[in-house]
N, C-alpha and C positions, 0 to 999 in steps of 0.2 A: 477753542483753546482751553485747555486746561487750567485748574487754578494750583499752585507750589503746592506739595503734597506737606507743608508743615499748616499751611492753612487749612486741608483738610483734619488733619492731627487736632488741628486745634478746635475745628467747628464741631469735630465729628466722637471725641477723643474720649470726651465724658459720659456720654452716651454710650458707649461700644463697650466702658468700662461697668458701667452699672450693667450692661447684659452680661458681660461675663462674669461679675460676682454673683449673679442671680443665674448661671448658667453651673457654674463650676465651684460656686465659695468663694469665700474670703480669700483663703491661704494660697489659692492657686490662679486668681483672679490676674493679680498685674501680671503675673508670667504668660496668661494665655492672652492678654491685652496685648504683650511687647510683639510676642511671635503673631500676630495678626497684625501690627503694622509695620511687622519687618517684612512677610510679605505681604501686606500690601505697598509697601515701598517699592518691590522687585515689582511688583504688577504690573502697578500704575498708567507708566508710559503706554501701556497697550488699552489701557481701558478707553473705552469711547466716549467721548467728548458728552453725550448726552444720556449716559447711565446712572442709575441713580447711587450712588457713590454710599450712601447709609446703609441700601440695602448687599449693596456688594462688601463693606467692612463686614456687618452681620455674617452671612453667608461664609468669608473667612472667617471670624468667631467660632461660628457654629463647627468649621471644620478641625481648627485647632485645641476646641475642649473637646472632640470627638478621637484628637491624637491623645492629647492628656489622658482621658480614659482608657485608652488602647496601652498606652504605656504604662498605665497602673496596672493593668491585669500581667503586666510582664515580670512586676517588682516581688523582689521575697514577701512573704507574710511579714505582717508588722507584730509588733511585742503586743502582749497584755496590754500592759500600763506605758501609754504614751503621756508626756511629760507636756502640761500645758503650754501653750504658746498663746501670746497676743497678738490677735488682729492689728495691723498697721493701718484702720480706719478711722482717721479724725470725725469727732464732734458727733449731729445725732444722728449720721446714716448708719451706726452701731446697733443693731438692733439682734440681739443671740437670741431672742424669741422666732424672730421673723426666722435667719440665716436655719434656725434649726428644722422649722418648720417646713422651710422650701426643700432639706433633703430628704423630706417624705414624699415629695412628688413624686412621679414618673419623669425620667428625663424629658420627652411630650410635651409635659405640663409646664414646666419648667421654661421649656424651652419658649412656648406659646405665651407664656405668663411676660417671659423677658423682652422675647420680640416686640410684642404687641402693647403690653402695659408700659415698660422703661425704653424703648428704640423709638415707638408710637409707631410701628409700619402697621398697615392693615391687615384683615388678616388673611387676606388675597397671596399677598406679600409673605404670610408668617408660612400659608401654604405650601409658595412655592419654595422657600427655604429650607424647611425640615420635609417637607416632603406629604400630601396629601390631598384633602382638597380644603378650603375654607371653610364649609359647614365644621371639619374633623376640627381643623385648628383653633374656630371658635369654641368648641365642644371642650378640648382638650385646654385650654385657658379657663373657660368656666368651671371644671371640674377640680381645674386647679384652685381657683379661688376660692372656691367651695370648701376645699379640702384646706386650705387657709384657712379659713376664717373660724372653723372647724375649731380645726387642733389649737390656736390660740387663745378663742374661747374657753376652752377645757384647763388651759395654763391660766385664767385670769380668776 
């Protein structure tokens, strides 16, 4: 039996959230959150009783900041001078060093970095998500950190 998909929401909800600001940003973060557990909402019912429910959220994640970017390639060119906006990110998970840093990765890395470092799946797990095999996905996370620690280094 299943457990009410708001207790999912709730166990799983925080989590899904931090891969998708480390997936996609700040700015577009809660909207690819909503659309990933609205369908997983439509899902649900069909999902199998002994699936692992984290890595099935993820896997939607992953698909719906993969719409996001498809839909940006659709949209006019943007102006010169776009007009600051603030993050709606309470307290210290604010970090514009980090957030800047992370859009130097490869989408790969990014993605590897999220699954793996903020979801905790393995990287078996981060494999079969984005697509490779586990040696690649550990590669593509360490490369990524690499390139982390990097470019922050050089800002301090």
């Amino acid at each position: 039996m299943q457990v009410p998909f708001d207790v999912v929401v709730t166990r799983h909800g925080p989590r899904i959230l931090a891969v998708c600001r480390a997936v996609v940003g700040l700015n577009d973060a809660e909207d690819v959150w909503s659309e990933t557990f609205l369908a997983a909402l439509r899902a649900y019912p069909r999902l199998d009783a002994g699936a692992n429910v984290e890595a099935w959220l993820v896997t939607i994640a992953r698909r719906k900041a993969v719409d996001l970017h498809r839909a940006r390639g659709r949209l006019a060119v943007p102006v010169a001078d776009v007009p600051a906006t603030a993050a709606s990110v309470p307290g210290p998970e604010r970090n514009d060093d980090l957030w800047e840093a992370m859009r130097g990765l490869t989408e790969r890395q990014r993605e590897a970095i999220a699954f793996h470092h903020l979801a905790g799946m393995p990287y078996a797990e981060v494999a079969a998500v984005v697509g490779g095999t586990e040696p690649a996905a550990r590669r593509a996370a360490a490369d990524g950190i690499k390139h982390l620690r990097k470019t922050l280094e050089a800002r301090r």
